[in-house]
C-alpha positions as a Markdown table, in Angstrom:
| # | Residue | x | y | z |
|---|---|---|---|---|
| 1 | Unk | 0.0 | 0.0 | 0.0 |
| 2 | Unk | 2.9 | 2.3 | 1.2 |
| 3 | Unk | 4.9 | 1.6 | -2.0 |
| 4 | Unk | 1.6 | 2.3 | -4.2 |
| 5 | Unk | 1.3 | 5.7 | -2.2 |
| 6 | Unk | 4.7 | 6.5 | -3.2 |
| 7 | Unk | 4.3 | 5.5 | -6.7 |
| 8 | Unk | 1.3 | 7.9 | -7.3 |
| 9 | Unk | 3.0 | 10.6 | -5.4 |
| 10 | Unk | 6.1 | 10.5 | -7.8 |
| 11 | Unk | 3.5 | 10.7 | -10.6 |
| 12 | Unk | 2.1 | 13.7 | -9.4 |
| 13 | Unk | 5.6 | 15.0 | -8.6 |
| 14 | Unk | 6.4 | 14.2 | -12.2 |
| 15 | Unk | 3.1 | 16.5 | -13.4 |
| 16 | Unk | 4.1 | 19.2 | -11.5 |
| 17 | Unk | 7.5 | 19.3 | -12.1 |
| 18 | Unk | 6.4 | 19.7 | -15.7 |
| 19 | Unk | 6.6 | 17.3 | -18.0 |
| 20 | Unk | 8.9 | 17.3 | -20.4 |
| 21 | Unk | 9.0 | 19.0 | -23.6 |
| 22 | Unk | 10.2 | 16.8 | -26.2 |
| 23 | Unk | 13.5 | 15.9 | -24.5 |
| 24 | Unk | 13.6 | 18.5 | -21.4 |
| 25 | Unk | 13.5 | 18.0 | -17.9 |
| 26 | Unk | 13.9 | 19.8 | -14.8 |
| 27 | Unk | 17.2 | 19.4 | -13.0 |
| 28 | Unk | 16.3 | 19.6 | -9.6 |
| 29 | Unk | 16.9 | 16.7 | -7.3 |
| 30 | Unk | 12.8 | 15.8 | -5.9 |
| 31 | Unk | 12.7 | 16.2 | -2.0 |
| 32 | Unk | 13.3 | 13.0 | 0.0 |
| 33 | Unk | 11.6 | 11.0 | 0.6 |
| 34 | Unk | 12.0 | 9.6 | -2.5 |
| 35 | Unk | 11.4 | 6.2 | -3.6 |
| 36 | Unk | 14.1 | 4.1 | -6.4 |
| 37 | Unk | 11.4 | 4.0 | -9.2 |
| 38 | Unk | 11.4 | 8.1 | -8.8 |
| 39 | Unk | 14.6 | 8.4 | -8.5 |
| 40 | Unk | 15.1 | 6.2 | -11.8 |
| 41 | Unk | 12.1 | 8.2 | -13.5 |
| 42 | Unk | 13.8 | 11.5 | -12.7 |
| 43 | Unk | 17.6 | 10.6 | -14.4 |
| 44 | Unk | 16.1 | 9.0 | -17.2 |
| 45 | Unk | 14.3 | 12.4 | -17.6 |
| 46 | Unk | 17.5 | 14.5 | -17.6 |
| 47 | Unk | 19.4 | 12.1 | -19.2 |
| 48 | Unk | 17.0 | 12.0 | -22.0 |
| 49 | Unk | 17.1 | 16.0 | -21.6 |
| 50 | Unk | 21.5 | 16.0 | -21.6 |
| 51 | Unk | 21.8 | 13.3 | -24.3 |
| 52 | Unk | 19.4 | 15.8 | -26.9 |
| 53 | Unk | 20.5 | 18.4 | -26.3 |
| 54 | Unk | 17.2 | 19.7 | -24.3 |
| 55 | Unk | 15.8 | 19.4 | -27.8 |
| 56 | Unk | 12.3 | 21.0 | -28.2 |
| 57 | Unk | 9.9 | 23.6 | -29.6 |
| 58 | Unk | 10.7 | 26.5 | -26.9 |
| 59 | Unk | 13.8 | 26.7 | -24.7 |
| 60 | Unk | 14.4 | 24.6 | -21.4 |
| 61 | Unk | 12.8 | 26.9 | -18.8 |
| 62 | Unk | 11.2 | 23.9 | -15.9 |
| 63 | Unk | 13.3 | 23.2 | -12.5 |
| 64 | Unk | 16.4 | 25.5 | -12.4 |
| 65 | Unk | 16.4 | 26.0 | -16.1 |
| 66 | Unk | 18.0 | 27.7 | -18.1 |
| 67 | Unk | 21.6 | 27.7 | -17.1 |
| 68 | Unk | 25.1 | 29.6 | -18.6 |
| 69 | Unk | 26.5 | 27.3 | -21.0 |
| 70 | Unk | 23.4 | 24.5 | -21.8 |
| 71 | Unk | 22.4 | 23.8 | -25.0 |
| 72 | Unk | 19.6 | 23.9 | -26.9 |
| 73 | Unk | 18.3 | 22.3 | -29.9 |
| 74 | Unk | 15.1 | 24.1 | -31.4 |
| 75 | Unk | 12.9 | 21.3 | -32.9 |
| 76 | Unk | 10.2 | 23.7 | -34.4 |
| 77 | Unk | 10.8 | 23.0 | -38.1 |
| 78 | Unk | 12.8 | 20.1 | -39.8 |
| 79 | Unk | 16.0 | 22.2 | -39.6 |
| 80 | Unk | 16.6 | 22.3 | -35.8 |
| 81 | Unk | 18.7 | 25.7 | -34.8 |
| 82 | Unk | 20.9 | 24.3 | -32.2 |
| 83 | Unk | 21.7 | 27.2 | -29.4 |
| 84 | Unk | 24.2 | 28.0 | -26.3 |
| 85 | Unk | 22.7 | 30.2 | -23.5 |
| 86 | Unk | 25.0 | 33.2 | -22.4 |
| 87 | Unk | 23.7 | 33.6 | -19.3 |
| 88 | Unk | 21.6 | 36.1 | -20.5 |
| 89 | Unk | 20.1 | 34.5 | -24.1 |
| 90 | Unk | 20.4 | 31.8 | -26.3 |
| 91 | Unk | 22.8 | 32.2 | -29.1 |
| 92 | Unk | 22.6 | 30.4 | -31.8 |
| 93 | Unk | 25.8 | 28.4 | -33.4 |
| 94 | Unk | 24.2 | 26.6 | -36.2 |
| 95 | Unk | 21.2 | 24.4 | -37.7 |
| 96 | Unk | 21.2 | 20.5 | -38.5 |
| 97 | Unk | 18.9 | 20.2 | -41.4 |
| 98 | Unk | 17.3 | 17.1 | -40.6 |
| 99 | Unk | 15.6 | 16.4 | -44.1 |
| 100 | Unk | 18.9 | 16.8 | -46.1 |
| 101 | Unk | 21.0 | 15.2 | -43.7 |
| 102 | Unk | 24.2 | 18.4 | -43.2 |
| 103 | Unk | 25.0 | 20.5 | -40.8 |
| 104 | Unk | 24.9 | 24.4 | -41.8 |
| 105 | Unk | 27.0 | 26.5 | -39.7 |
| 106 | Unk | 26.5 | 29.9 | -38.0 |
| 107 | Unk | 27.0 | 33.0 | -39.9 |
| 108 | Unk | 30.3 | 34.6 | -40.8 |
| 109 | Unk | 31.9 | 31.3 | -40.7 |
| 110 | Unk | 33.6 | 31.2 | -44.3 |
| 111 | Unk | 32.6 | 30.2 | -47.8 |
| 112 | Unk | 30.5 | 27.2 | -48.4 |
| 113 | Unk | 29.1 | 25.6 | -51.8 |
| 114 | Unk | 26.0 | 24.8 | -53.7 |
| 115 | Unk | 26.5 | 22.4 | -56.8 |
| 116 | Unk | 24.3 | 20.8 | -59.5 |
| 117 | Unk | 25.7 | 17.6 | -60.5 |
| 118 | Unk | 25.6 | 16.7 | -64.3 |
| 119 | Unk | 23.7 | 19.5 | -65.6 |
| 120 | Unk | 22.0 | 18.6 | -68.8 |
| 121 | Unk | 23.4 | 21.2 | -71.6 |
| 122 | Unk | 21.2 | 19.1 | -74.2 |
| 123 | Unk | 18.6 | 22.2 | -74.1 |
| 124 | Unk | 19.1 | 25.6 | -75.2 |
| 125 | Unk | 17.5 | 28.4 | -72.7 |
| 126 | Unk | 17.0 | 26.1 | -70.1 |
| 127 | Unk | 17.3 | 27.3 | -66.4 |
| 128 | Unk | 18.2 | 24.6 | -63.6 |
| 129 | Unk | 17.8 | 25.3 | -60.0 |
| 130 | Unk | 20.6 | 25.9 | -57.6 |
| 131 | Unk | 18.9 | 25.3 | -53.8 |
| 132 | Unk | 21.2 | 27.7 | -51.4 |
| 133 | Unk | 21.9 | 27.1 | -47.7 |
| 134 | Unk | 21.8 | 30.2 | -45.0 |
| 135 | Unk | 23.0 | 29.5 | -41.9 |
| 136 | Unk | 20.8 | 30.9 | -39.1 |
| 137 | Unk | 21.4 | 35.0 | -39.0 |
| 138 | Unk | 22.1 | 35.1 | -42.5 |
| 139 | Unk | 20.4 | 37.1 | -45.0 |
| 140 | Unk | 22.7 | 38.0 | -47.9 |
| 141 | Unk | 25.5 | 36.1 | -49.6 |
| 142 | Unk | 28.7 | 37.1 | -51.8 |
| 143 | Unk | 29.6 | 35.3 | -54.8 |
| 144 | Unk | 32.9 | 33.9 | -55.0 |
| 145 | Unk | 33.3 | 31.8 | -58.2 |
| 146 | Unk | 31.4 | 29.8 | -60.3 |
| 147 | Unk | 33.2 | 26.2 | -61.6 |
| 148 | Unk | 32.3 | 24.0 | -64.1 |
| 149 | Unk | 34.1 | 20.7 | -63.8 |
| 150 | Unk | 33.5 | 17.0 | -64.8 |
| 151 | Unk | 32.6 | 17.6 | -67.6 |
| 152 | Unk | 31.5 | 14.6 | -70.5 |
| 153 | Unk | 33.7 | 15.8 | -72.9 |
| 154 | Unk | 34.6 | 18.7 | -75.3 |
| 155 | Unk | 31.1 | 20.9 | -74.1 |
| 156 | Unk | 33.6 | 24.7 | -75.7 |
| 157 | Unk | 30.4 | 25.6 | -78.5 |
| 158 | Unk | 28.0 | 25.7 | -75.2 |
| 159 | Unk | 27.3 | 28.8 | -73.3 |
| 160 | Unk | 26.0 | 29.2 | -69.8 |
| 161 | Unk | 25.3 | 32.0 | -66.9 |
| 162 | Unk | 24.0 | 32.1 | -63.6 |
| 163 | Unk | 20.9 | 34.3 | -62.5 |
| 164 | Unk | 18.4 | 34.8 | -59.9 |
| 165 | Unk | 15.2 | 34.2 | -61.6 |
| 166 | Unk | 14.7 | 32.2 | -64.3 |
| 167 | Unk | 14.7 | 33.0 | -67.9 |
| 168 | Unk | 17.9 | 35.3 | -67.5 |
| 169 | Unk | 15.9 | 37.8 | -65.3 |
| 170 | Unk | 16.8 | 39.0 | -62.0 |
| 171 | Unk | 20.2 | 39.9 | -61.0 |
| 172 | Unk | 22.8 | 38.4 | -63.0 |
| 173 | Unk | 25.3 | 36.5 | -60.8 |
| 174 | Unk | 27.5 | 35.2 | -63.9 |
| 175 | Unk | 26.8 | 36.6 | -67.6 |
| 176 | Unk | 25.7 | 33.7 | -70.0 |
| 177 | Unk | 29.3 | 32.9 | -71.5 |
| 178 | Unk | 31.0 | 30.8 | -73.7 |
| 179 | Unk | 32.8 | 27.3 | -72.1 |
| 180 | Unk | 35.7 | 26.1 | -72.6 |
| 181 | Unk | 36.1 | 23.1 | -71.3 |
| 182 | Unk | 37.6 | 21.0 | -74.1 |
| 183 | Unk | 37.9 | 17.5 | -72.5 |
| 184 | Unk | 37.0 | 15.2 | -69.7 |
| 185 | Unk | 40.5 | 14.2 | -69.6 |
| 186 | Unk | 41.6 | 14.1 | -65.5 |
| 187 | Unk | 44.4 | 16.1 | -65.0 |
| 188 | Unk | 44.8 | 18.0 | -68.3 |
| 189 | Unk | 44.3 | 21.8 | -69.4 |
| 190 | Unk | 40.7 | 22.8 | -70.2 |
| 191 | Unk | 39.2 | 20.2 | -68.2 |
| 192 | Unk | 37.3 | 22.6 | -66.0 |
| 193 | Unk | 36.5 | 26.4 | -66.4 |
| 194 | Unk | 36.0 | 29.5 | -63.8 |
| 195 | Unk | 33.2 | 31.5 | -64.9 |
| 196 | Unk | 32.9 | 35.3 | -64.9 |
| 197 | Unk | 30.8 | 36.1 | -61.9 |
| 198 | Unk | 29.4 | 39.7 | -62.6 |
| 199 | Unk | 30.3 | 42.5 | -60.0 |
| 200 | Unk | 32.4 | 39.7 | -58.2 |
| 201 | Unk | 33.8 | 42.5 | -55.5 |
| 202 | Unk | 30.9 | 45.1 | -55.3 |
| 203 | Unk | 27.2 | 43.5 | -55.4 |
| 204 | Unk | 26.2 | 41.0 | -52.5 |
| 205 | Unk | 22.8 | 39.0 | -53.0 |
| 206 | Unk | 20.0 | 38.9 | -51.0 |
| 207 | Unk | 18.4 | 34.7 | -52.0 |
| 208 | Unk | 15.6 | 35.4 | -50.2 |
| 209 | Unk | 14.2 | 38.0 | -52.9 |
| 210 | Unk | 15.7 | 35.5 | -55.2 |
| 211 | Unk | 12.5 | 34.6 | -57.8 |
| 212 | Unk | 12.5 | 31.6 | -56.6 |
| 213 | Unk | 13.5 | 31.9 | -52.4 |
| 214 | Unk | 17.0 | 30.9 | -51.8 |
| 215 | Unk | 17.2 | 29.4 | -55.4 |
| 216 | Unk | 19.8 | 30.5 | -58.2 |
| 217 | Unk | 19.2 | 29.4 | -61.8 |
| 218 | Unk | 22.0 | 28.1 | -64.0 |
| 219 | Unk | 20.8 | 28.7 | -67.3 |
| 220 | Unk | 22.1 | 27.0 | -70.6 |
| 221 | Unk | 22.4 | 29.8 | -72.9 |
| 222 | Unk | 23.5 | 27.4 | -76.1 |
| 223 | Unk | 22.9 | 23.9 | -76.3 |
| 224 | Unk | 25.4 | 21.1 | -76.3 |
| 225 | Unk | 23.5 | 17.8 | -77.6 |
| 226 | Unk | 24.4 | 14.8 | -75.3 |
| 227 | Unk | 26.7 | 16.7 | -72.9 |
| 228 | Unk | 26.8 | 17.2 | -69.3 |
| 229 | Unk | 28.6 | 19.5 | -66.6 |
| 230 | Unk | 28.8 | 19.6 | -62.7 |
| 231 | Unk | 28.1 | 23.4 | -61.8 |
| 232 | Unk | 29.8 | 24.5 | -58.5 |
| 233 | Unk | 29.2 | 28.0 | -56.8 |
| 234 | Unk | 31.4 | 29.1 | -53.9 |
| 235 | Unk | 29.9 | 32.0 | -52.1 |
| 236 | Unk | 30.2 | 33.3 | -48.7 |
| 237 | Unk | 27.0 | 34.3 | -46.4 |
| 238 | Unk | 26.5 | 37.3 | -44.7 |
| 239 | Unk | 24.3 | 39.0 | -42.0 |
């Protein structure tokens, strides 16, 4: 009877400690006296809690919460912003995309890529989509280079730029221009090219007003029949 008591007490205890929020818990010790099954219920809470990160859709605020230095993983959307608090507010460090599997790092943290594998040059005026990742606090993005490598062979009477809408409109990050990539030979000249990006050193880009969010557009300006490319951009975000 006494342990069924104690049982329902460390239910209760459990209710009003609040319960936890995906993966949170509070990290205060329950008052004595305390039976083993509480005691078990309560580290398998904040272990659960430690081992996610105190993953969940608000930050860890139950039973001496939050503290300087605990992390946080947001858990709102499928990309979970993963956060340190200060002592005085969470600061966020970077997001794990959880649908396409990569980690994206905080702002200001160097140049990253996008690429398009094989793009089809077999259609003339035909845009492909470049998807863009933003780290968290990121709005705006400068355009480093724009390589075409891995190629399928001699693709040089092609053309190709990069914009951001499609049909050549928008800003043009790379001018359509002619290739010259004469061979798929490894390790031999002409095997890859370094497009022109336009206003390399004075005109950042903002992908959000992009015509398609967050989306460039590599358009083949003159066809190549039967050839392929890989498409690489290198740009660095910004705040």
């Amino acid at each position: 009877m006494h342990r069924r008591i104690a049982s329902i007490a460390v239910a209760l205890w459990l209710i009003a400690a609040g319960p936890a929020v995906a993966s949170q818990a509070t990290l205060v010790t329950p008052a004595a006296p305390l039976p083993m099954t509480g005691l078990a219920a309560f580290l398998n809470a904040g272990l659960a809690a430690v081992n996610s990160c105190n993953s969940g859709t608000s930050a860890p605020s139950v039973g001496g919460q939050p503290l300087a230095q605990q992390c946080w993983a947001n858990t709102t959307a499928s990309a979970w912003p993963f956060a340190y608090y200060d002592g005085a507010q969470w600061v966020t460090f970077g997001t794990l995309d959880s649908s396409a599997h990569r980690w994206i790092p905080g702002c200001n943290v160097g140049a990253q890529s996008a690429t398009l594998s094989q793009v089809s040059l077999a259609a003339a005026t035909t845009d492909h989509a470049l998807a863009l990742s933003l780290p968290t606090g990121c709005t705006r993005i400068r355009v480093q280079s724009v390589t075409l490598s891995n190629a399928t062979g001699d693709i040089h009477t092609g053309t190709m730029g990069v914009f951001t809408a499609t049909g050549g409109g928008g800003a043009t990050i790379a001018a359509d221009q002619a290739i010259t990539v004469t061979t798929a030979a490894a390790n031999s000249n002409n095997n890859g090219q370094a497009l022109t990006p336009t206003n390399a050193s004075t005109e950042w880009y903002t992908p959000g007003s992009f015509g398609v969010a967050n989306t460039m557009q590599v358009r083949v300006g003159t066809a190549v029949a039967a050839a392929a490319v890989d498409v690489v951009v290198l740009y660095t975000p910004l705040p």
